[in-house]
C-alpha positions, 0 to 999 in steps of 0.5 A, a space after each residue: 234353190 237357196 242363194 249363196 250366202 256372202 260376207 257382204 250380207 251380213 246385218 252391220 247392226 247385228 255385227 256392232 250390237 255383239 261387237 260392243 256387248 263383248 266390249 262392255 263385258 271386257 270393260 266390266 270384267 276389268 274395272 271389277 278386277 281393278 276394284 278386287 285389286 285395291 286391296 292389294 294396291 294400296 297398301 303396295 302403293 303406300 310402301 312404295 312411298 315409304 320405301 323411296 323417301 328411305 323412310 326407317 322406323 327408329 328403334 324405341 329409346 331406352 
């Protein structure tokens, strides 16, 4: 007859072994979403600068 299975029997090393491959693929997942972003970020960044120092463009002298 088989033995009942437990919570306390499981393999710790298996557990922390998935536990931090699905950490590392969280971690990748979200530094390639901030890479793709940049794109988008520093321009954003940049008028956002220009925007707080009230910067305006004059317009060309005639």
């Amino acid at each position: 007859m088989k033995d009942k299975e437990y919570f306390w029997n499981v393999d710790l090393r298996i557990v922390l072994r998935q536990w931090w491959q699905d950490v590392s693929a969280f971690v990748l997942a979200l530094v390639l979403f901030l890479a793709m972003s940049l794109p988008v970020v520093i321009p954003t960044l940049i008028l956002w600068y220009l925007f707080s120092i009230d910067f305006k463009v004059a317009p060309p002298a005639p």
